[in-house]
C-alpha positions in Angstrom: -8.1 -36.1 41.4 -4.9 -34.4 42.4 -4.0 -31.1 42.4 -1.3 -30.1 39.4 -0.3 -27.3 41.4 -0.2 -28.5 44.6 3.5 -29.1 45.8 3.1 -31.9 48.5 1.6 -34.3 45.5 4.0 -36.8 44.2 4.8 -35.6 40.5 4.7 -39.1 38.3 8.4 -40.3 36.9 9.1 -39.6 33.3 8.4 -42.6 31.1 11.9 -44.9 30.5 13.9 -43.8 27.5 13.2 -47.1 25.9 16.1 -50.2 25.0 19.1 -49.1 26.2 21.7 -48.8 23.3 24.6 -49.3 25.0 24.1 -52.4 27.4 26.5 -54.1 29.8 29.0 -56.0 27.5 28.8 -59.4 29.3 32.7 -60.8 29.4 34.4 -57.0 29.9 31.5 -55.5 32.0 32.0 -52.2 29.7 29.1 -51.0 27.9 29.0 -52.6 24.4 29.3 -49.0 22.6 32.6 -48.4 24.8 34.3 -51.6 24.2 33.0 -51.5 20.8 35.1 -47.9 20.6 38.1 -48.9 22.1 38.5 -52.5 20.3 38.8 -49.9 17.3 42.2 -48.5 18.4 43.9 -50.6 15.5 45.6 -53.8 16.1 46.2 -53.5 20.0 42.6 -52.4 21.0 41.7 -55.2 19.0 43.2 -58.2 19.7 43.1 -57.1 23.5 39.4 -57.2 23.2 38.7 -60.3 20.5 40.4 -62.3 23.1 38.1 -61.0 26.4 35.1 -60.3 24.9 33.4 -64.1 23.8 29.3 -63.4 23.5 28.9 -59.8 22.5 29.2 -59.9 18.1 29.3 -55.7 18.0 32.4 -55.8 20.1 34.1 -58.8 18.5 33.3 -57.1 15.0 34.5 -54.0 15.9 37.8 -55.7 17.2 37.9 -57.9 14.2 37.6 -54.9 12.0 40.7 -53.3 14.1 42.8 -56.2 13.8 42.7 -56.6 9.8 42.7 -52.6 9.4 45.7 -52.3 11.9 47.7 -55.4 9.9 47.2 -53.6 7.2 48.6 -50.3 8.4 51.4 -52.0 10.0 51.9 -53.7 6.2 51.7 -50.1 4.2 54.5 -48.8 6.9 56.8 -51.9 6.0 56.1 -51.3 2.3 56.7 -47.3 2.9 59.8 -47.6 4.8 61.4 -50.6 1.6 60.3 -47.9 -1.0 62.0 -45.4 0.7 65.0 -47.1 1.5 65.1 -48.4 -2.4 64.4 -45.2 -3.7 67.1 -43.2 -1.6 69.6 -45.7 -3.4 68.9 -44.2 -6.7 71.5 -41.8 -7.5 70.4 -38.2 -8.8 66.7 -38.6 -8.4 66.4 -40.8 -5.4 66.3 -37.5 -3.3 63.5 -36.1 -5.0 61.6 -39.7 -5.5 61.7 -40.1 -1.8 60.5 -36.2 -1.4 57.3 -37.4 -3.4 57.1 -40.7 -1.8 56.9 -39.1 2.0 54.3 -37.2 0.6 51.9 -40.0 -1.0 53.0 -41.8 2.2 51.8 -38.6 4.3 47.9 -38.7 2.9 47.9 -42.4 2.9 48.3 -42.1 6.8 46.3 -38.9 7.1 43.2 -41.4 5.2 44.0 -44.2 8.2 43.7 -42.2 10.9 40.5 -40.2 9.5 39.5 -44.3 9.3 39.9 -44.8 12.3 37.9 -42.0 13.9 34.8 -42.7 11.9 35.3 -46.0 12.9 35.8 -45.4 16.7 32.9 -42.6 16.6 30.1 -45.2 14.7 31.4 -47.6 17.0 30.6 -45.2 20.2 27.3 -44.3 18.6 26.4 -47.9 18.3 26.5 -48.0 15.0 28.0 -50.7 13.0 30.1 -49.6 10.2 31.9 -51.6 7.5 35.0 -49.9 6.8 34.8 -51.1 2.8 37.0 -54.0 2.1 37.9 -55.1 5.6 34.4 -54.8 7.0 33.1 -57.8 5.1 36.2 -60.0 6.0 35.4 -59.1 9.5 31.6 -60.1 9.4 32.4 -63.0 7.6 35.0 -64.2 10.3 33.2 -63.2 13.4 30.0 -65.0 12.1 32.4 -68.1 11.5 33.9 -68.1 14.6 30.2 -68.1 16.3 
């Protein structure tokens, strides 16, 4: 029996941590829970990595995910930027409409990017998140393009 004490015994190697949670994405070489995060910056990050990564369904649903959420952000900043233009034609109020517009338009953006980093942090935790509305669409699609 060794000797606990003695230093010139071998001490045993802690046991292994268990299934990794962040394994080797297998077309990017990035851990799953890394591309998974950055496939969440919205629309670029996402088509960037729906096209490279082919086997791994966390990334590709995290990069589905970015690609609807990002169209639609890109869709709210056309709409914002008509609805201003339309109501600084107003004369008399149109001043103080697009005053009120910029800031409904403000906290819409303020909710997309708070969005986006819960999305980007569940993603880095390895944690799949719906964001409500476009998550479904995004299972749905990835699971139909499999």
């Amino acid at each position: 029996m060794p000797d606990p004490t003695d230093p010139s015994q071998p001490t045993p190697s802690p046991p292994s941590p268990g299934p990794e949670t962040s394994a080797a994405s297998t077309s990017t070489g990035l851990p799953s829970n890394v591309a998974a995060a950055i496939a969440c910056i919205p629309l670029i990050g996402g088509i960037i990595f729906y096209i490279l990564e082919k086997r791994d369904n966390f990334v590709r649903f995290y990069a589905m995910q970015s690609i609807i959420f990002g169209c639609a952000w890109f869709l709210f900043n056309i709409v914002s930027a008509v609805v201003h233009a339309v109501f600084g034609a107003i004369p008399g109020i149109g001043g103080i409409l697009v005053f009120f517009w910029a800031i409904i338009a403000a906290l819409v953006h303020l909710v997309f990017l708070v969005i986006m980093i819960i999305t980007i942090i569940k993603a880095f935790t390895g944690v799949r998140w719906d964001i409500p509305y476009i998550g479904p669409v995004a299972r749905r699609q990835v699971e139909g393009a499999a």
